[in-house]
mmCIF file of the N, C-alpha and C atoms, coordinates in Angstrom:
data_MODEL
# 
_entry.id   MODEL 
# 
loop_
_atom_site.group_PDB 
_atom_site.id 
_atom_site.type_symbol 
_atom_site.label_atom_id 
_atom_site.label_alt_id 
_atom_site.label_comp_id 
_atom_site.label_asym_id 
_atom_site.label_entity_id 
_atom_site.label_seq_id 
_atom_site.pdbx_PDB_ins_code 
_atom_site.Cartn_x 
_atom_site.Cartn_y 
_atom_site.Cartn_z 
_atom_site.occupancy 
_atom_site.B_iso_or_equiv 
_atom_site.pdbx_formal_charge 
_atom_site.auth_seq_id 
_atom_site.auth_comp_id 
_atom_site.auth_asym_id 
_atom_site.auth_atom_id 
_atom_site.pdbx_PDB_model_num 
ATOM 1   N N  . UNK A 1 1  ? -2.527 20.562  -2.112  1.00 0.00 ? 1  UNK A N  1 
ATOM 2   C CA . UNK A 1 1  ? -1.952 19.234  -1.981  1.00 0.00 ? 1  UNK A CA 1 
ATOM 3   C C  . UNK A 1 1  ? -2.023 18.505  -3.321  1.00 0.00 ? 1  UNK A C  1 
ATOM 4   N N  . UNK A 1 2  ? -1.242 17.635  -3.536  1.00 0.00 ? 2  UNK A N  1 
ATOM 5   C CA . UNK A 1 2  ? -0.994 16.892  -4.836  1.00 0.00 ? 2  UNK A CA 1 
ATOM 6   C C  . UNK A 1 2  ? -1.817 15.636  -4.877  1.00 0.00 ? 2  UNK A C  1 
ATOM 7   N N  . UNK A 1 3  ? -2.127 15.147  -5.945  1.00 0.00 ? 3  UNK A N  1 
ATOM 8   C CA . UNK A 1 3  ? -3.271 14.223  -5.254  1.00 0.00 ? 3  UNK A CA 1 
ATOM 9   C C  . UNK A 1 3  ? -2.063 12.847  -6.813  1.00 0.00 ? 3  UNK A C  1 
ATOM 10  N N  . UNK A 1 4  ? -1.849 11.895  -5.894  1.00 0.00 ? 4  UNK A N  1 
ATOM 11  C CA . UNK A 1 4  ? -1.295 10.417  -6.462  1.00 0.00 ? 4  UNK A CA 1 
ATOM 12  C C  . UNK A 1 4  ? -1.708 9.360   -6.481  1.00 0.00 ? 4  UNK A C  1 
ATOM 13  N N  . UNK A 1 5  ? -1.303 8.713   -7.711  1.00 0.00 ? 5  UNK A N  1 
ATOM 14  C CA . UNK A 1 5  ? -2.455 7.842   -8.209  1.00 0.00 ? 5  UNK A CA 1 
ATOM 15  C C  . UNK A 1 5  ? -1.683 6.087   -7.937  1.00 0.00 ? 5  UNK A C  1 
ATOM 16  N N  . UNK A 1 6  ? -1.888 5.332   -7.617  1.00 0.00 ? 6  UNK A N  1 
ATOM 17  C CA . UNK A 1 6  ? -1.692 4.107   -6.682  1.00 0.00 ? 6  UNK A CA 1 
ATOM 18  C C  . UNK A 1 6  ? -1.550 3.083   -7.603  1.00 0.00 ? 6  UNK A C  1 
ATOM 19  N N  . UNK A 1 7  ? -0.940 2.475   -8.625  1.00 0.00 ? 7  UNK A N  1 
ATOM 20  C CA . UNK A 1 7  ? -1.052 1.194   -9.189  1.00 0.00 ? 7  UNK A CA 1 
ATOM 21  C C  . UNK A 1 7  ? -0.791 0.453   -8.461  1.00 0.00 ? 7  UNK A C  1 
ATOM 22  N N  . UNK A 1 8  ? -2.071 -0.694  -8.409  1.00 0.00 ? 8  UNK A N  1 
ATOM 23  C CA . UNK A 1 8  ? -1.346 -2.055  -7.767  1.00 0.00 ? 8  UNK A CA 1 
ATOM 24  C C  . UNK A 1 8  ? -2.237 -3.420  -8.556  1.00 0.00 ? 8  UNK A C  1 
ATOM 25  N N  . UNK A 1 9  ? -1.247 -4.367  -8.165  1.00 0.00 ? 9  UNK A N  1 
ATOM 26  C CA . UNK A 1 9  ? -2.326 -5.861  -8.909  1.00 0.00 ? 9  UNK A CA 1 
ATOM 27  C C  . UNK A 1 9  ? -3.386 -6.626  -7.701  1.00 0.00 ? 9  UNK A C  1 
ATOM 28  N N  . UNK A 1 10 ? -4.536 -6.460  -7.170  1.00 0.00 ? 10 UNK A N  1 
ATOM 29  C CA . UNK A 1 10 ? -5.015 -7.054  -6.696  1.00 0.00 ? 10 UNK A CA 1 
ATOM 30  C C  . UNK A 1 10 ? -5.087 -8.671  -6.729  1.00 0.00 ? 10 UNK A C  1 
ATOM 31  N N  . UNK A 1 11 ? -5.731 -9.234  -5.344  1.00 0.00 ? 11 UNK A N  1 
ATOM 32  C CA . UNK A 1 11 ? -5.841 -10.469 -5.056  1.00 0.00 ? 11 UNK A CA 1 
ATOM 33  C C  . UNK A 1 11 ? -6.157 -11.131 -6.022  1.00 0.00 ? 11 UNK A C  1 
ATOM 34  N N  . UNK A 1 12 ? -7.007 -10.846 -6.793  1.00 0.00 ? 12 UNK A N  1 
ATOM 35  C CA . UNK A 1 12 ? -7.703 -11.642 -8.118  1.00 0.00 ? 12 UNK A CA 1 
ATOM 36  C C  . UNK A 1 12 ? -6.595 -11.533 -9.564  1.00 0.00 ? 12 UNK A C  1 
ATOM 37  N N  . UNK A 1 13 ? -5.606 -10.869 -9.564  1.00 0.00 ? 13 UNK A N  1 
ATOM 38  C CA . UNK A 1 13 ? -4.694 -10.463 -10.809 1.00 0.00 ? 13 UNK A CA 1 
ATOM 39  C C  . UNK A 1 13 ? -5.048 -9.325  -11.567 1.00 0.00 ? 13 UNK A C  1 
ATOM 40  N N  . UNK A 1 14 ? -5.798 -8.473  -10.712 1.00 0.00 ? 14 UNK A N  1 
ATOM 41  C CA . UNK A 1 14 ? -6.213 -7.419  -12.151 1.00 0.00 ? 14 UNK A CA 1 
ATOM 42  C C  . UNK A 1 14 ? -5.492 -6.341  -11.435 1.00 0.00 ? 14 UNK A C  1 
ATOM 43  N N  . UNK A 1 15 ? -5.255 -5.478  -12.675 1.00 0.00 ? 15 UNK A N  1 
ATOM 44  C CA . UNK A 1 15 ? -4.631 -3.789  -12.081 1.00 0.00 ? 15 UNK A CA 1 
ATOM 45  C C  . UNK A 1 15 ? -5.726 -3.454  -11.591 1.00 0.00 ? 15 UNK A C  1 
ATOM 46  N N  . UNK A 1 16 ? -5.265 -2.496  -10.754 1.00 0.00 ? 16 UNK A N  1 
ATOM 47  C CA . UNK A 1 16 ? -6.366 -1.429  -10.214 1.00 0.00 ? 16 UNK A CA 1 
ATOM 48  C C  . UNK A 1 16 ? -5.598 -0.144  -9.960  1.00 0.00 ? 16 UNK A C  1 
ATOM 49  N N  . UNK A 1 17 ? -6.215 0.712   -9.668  1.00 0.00 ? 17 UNK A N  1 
ATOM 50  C CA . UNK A 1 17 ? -5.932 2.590   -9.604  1.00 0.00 ? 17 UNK A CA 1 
ATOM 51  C C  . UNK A 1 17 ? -6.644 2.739   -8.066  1.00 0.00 ? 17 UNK A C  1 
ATOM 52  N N  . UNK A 1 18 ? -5.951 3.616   -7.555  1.00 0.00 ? 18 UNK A N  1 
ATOM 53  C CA . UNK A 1 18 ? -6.830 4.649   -6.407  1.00 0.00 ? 18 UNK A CA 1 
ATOM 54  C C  . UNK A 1 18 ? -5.938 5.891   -6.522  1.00 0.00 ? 18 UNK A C  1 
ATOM 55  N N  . UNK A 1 19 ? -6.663 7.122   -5.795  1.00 0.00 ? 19 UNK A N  1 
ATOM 56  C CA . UNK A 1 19 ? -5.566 7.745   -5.700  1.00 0.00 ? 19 UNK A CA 1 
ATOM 57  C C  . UNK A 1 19 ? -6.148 8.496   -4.681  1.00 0.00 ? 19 UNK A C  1 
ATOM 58  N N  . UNK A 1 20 ? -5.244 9.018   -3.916  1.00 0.00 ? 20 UNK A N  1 
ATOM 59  C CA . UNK A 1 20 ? -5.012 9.888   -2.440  1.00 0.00 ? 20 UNK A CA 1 
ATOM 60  C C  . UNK A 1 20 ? -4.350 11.215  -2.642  1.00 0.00 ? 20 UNK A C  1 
ATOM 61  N N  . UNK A 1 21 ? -4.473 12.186  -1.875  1.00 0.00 ? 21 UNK A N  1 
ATOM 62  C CA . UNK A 1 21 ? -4.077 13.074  -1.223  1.00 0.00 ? 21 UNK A CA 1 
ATOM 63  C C  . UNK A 1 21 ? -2.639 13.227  -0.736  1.00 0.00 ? 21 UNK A C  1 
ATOM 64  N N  . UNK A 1 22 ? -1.930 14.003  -0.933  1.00 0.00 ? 22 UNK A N  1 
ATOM 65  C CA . UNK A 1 22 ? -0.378 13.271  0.136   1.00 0.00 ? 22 UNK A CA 1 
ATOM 66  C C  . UNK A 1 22 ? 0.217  14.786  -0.497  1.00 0.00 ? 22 UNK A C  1 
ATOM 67  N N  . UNK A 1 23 ? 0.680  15.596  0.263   1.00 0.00 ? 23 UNK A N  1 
ATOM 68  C CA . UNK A 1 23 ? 1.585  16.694  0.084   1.00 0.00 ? 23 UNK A CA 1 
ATOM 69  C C  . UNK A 1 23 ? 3.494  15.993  -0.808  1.00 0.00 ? 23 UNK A C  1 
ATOM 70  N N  . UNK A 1 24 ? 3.358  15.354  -0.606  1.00 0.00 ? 24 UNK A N  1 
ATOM 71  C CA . UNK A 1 24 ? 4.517  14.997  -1.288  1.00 0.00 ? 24 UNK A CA 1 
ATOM 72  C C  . UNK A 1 24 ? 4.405  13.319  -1.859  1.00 0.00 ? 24 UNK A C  1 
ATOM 73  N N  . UNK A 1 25 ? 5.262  13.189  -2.558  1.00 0.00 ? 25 UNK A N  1 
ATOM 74  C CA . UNK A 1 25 ? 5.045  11.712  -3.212  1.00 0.00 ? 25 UNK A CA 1 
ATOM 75  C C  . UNK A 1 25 ? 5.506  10.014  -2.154  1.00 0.00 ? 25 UNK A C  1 
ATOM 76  N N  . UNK A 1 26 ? 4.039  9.338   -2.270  1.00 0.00 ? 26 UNK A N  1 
ATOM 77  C CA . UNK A 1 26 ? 4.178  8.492   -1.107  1.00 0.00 ? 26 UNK A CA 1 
ATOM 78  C C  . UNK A 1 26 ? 5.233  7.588   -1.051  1.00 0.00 ? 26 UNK A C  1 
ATOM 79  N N  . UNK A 1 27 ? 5.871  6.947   -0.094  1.00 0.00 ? 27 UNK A N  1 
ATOM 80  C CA . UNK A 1 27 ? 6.832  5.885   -0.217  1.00 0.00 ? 27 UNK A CA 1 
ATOM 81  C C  . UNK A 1 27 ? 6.202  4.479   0.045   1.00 0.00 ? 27 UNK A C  1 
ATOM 82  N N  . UNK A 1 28 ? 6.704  3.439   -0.739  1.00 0.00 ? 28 UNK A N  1 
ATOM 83  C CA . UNK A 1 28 ? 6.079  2.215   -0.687  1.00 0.00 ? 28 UNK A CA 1 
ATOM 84  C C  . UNK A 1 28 ? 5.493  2.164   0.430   1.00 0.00 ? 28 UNK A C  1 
ATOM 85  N N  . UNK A 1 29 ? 5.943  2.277   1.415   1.00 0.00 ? 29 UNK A N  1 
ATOM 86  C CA . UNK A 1 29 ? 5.314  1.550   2.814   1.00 0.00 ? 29 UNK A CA 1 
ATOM 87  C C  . UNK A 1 29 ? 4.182  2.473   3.007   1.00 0.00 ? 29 UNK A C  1 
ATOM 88  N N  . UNK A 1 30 ? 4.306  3.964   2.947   1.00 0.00 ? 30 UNK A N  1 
ATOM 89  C CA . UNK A 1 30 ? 2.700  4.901   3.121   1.00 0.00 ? 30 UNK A CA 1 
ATOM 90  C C  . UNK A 1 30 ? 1.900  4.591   1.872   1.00 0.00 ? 30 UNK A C  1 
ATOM 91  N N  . UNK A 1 31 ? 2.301  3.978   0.139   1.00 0.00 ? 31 UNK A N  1 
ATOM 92  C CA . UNK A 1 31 ? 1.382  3.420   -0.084  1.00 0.00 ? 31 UNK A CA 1 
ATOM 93  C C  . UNK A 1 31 ? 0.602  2.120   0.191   1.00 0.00 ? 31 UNK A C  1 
ATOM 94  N N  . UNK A 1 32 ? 1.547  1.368   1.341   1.00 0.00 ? 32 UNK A N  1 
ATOM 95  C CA . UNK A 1 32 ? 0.734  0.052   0.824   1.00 0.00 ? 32 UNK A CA 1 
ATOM 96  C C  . UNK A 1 32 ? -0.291 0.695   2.433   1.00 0.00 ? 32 UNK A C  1 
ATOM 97  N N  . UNK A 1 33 ? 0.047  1.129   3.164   1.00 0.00 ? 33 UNK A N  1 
ATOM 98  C CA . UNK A 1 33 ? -0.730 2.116   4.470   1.00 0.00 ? 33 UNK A CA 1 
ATOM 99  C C  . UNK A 1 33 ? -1.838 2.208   3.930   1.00 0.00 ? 33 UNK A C  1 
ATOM 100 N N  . UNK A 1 34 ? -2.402 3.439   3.107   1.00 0.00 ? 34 UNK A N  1 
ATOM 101 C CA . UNK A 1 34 ? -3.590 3.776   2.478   1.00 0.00 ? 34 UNK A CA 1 
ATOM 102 C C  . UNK A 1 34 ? -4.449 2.811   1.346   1.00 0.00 ? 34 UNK A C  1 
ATOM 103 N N  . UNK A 1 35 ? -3.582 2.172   0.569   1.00 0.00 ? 35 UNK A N  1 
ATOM 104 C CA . UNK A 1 35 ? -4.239 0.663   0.069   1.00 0.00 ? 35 UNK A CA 1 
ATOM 105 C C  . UNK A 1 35 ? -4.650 -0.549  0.929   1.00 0.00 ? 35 UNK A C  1 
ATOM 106 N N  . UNK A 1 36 ? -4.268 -0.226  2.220   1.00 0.00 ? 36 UNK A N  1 
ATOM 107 C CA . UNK A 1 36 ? -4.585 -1.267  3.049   1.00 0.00 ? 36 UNK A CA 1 
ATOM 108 C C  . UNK A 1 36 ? -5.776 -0.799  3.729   1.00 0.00 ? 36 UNK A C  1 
ATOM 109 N N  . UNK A 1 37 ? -5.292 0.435   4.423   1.00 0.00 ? 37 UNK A N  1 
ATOM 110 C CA . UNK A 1 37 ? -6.774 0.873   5.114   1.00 0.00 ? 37 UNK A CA 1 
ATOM 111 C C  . UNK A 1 37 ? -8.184 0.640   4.012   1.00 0.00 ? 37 UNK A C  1 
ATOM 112 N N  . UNK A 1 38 ? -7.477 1.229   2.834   1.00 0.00 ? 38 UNK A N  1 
ATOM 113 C CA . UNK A 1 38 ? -9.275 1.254   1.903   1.00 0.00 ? 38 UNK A CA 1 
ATOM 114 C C  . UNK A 1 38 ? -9.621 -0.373  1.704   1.00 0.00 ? 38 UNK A C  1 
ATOM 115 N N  . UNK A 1 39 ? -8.992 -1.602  1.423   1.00 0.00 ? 39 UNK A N  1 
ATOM 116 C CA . UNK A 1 39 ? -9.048 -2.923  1.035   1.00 0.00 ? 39 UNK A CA 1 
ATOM 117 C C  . UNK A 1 39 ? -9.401 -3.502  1.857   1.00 0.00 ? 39 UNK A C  1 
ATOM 118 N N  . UNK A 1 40 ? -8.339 -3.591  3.069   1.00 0.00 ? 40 UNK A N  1 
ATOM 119 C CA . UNK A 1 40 ? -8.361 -4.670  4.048   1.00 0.00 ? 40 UNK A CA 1 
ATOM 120 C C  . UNK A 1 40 ? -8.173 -3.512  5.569   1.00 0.00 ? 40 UNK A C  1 
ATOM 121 N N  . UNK A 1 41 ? -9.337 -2.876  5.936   1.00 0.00 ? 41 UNK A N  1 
ATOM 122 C CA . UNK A 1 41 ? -9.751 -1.867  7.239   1.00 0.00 ? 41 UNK A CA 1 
ATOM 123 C C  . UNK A 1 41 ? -9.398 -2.801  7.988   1.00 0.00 ? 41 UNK A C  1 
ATOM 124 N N  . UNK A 1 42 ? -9.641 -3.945  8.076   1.00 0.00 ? 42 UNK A N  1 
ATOM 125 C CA . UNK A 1 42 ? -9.523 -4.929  9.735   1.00 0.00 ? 42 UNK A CA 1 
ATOM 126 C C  . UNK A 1 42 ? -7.993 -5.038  10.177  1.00 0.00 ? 42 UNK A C  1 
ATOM 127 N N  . UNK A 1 43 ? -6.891 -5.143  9.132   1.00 0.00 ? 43 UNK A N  1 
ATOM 128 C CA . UNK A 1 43 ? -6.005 -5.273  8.855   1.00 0.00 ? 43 UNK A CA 1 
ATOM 129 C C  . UNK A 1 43 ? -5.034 -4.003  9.438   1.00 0.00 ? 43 UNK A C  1 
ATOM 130 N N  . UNK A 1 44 ? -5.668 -3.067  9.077   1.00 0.00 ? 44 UNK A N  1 
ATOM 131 C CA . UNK A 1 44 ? -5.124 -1.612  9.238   1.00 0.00 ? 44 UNK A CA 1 
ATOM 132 C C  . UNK A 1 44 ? -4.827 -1.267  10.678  1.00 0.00 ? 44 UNK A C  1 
ATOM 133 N N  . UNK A 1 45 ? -5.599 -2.347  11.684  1.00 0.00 ? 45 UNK A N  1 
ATOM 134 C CA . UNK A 1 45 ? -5.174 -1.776  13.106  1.00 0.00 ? 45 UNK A CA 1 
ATOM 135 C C  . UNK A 1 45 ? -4.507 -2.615  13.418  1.00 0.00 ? 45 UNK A C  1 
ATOM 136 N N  . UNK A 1 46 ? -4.132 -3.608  13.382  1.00 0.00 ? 46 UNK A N  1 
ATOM 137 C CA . UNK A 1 46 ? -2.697 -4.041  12.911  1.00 0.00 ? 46 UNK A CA 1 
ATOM 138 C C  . UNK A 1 46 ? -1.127 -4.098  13.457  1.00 0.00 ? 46 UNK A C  1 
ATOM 139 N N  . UNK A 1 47 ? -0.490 -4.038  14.072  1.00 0.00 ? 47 UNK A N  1 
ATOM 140 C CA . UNK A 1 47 ? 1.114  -3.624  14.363  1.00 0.00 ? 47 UNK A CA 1 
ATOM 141 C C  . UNK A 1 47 ? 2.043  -4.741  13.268  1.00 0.00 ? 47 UNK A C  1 
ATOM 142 N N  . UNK A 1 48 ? 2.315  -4.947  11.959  1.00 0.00 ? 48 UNK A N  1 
ATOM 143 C CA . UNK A 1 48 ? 2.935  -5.426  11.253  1.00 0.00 ? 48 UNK A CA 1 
ATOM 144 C C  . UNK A 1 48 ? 4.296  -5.749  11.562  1.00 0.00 ? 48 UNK A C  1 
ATOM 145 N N  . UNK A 1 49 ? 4.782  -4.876  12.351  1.00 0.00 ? 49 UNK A N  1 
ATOM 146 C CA . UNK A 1 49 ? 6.282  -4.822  12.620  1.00 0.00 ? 49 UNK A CA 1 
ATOM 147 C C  . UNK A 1 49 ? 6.924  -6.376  13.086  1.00 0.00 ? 49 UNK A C  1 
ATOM 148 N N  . UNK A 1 50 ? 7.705  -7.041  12.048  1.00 0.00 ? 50 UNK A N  1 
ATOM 149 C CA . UNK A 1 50 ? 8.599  -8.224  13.071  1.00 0.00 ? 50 UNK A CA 1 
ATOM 150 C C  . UNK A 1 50 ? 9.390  -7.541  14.014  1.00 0.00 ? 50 UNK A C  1 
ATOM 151 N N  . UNK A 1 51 ? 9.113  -7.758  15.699  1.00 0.00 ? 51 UNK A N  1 
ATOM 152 C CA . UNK A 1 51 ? 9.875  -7.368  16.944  1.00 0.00 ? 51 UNK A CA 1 
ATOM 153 C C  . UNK A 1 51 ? 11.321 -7.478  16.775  1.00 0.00 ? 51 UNK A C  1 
ATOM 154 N N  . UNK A 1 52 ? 11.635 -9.304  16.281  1.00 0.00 ? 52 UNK A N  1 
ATOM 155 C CA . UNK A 1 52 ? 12.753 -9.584  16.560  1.00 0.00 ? 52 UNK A CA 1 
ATOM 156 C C  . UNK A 1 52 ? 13.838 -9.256  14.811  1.00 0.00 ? 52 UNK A C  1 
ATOM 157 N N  . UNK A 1 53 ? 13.153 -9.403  14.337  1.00 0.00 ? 53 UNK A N  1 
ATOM 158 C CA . UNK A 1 53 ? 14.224 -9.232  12.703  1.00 0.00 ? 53 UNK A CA 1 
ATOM 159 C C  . UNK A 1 53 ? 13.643 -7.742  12.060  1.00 0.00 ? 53 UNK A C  1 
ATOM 160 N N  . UNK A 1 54 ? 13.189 -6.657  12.797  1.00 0.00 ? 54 UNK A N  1 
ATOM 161 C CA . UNK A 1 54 ? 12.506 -5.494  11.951  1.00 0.00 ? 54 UNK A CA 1 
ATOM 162 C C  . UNK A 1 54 ? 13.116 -6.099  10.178  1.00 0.00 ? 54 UNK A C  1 
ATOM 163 N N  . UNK A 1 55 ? 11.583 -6.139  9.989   1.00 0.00 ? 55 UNK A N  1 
ATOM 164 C CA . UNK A 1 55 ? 11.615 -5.664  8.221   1.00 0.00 ? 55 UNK A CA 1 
ATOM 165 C C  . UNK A 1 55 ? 11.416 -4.381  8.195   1.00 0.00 ? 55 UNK A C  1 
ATOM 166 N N  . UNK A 1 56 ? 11.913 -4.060  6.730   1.00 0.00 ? 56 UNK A N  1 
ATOM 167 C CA . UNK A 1 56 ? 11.624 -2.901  6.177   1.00 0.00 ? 56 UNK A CA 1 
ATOM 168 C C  . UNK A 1 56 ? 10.474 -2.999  5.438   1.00 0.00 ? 56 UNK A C  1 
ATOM 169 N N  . UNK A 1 57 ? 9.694  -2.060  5.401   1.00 0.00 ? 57 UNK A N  1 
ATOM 170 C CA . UNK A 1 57 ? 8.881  -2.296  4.704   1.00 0.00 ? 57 UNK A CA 1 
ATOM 171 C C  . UNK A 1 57 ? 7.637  -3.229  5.034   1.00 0.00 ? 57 UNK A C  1 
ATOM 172 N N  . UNK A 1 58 ? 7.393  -3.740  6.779   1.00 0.00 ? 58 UNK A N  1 
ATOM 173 C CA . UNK A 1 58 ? 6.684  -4.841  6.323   1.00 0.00 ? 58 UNK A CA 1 
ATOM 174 C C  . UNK A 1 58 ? 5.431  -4.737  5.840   1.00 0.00 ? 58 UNK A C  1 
ATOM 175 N N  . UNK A 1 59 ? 4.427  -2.970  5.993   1.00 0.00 ? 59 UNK A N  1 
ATOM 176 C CA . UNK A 1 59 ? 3.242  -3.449  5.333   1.00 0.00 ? 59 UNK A CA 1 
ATOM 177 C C  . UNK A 1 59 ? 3.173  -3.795  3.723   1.00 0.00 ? 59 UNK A C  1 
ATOM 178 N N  . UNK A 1 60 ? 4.627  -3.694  3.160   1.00 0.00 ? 60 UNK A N  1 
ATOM 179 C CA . UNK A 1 60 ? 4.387  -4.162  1.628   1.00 0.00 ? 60 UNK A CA 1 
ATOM 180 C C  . UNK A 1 60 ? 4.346  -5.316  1.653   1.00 0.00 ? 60 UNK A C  1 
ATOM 181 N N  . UNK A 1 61 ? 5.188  -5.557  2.585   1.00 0.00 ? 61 UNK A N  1 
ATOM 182 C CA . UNK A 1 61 ? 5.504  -7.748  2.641   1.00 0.00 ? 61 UNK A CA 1 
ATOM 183 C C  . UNK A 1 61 ? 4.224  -8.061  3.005   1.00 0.00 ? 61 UNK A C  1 
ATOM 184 N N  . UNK A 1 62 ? 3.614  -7.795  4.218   1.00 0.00 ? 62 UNK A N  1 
ATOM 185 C CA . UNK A 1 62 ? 2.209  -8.472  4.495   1.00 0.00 ? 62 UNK A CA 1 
ATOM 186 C C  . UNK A 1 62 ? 0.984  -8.519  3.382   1.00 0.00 ? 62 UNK A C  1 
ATOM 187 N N  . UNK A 1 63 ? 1.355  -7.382  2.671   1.00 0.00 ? 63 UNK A N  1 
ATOM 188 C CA . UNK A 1 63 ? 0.114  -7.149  1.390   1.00 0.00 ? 63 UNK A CA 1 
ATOM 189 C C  . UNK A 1 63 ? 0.276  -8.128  0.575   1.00 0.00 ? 63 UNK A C  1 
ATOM 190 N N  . UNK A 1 64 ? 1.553  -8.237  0.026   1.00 0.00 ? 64 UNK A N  1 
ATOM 191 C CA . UNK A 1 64 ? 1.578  -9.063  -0.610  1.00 0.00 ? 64 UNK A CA 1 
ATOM 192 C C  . UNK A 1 64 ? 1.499  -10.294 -0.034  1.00 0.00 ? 64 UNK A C  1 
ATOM 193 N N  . UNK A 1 65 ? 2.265  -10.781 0.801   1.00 0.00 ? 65 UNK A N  1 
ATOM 194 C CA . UNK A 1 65 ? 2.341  -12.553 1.191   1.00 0.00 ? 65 UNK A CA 1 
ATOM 195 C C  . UNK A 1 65 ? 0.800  -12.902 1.544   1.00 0.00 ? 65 UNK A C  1 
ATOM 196 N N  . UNK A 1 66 ? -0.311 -11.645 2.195   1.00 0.00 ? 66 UNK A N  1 
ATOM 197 C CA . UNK A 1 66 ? -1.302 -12.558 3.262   1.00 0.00 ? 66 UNK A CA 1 
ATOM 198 C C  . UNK A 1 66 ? -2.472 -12.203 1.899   1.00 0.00 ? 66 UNK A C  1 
ATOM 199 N N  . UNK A 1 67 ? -2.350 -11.037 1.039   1.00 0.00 ? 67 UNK A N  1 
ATOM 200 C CA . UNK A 1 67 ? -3.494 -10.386 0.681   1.00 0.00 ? 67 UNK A CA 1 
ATOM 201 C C  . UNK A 1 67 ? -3.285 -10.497 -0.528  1.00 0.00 ? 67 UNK A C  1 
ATOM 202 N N  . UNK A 1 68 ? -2.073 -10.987 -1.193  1.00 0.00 ? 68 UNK A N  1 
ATOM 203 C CA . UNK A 1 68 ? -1.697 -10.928 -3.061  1.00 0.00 ? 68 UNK A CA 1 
ATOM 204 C C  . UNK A 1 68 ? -1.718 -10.083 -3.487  1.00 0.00 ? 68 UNK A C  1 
ATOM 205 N N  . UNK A 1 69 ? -1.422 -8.711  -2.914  1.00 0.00 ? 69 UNK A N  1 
ATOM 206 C CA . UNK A 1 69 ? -1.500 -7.240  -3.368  1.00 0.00 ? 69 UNK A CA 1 
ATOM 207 C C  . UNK A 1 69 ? -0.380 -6.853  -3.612  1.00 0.00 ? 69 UNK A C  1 
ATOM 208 N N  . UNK A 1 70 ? -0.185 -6.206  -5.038  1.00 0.00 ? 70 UNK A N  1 
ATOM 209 C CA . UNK A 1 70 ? 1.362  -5.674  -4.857  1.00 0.00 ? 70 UNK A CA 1 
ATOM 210 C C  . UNK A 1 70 ? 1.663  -4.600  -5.343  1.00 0.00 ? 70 UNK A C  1 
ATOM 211 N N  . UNK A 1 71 ? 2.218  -3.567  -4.980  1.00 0.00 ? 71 UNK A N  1 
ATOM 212 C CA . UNK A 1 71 ? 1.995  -1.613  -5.458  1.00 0.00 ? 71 UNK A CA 1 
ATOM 213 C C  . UNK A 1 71 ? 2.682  -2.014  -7.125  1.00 0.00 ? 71 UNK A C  1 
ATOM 214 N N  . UNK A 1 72 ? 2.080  -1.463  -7.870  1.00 0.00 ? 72 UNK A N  1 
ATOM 215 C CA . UNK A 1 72 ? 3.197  -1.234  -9.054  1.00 0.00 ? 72 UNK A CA 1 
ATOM 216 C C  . UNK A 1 72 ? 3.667  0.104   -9.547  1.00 0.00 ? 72 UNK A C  1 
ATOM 217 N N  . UNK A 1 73 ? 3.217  0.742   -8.965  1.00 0.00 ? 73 UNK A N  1 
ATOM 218 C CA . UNK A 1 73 ? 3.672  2.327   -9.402  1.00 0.00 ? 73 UNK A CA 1 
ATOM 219 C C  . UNK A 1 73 ? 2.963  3.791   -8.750  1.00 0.00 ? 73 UNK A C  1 
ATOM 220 N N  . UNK A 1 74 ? 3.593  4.444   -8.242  1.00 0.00 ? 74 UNK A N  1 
ATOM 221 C CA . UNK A 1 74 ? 2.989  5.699   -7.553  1.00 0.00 ? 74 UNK A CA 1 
ATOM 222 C C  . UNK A 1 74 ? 2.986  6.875   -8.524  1.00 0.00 ? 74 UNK A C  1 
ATOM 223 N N  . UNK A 1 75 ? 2.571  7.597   -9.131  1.00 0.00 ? 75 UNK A N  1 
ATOM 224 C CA . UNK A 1 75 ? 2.624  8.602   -10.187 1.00 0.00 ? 75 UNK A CA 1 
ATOM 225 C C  . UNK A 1 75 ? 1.809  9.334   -9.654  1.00 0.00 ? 75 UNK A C  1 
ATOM 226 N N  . UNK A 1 76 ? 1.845  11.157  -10.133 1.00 0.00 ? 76 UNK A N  1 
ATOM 227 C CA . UNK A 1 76 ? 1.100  12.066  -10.140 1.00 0.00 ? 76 UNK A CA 1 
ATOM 228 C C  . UNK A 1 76 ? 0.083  12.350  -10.941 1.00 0.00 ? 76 UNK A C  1 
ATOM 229 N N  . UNK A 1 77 ? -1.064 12.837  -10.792 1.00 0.00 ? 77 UNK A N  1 
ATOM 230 C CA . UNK A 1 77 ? -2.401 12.738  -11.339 1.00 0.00 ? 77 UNK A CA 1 
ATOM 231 C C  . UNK A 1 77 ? -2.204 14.566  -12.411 1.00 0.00 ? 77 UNK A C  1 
ATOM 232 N N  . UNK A 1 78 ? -2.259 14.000  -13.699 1.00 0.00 ? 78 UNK A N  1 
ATOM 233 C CA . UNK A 1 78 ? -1.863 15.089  -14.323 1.00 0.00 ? 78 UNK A CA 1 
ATOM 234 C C  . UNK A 1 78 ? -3.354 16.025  -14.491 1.00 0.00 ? 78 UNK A C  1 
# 
């Protein structure tokens, strides 16, 4: 498995790195998934979905609007 490395700007403004496991390269929404579970666990059980207007994407929207988190880049760990 390929292991990818997570840029994002945390709540406070600083970059940060993680990186995960993932057989293929993650898409925004499965990264902000695994940045959420490790950050904000309470959060992670969760149903994000708007019922009536489905967003796309909403665990990126919630990261960012509730938590100030925002992915900046998914890359492979050379």
């Amino acid at each position: 498995m390929q292991k990818w490395q997570i840029t994002f700007v945390d709540d406070h403004g600083e970059t940060a790195v993680r990186e995960f496991t993932c057989e293929q390269k993650p898409s925004l929404e499965d990264a902000a998934h695994m940045i959420r579970n490790e950050l904000v666990p309470v959060a992670a059980e969760l149903d994000l979905n708007d019922l009536e207007g489905r967003k796309p994407e909403p665990t990126v929207k919630i990261l960012k609007d509730q938590n100030s988190i925002q992915i900046v880049d998914i890359s492979p760990v050379a």
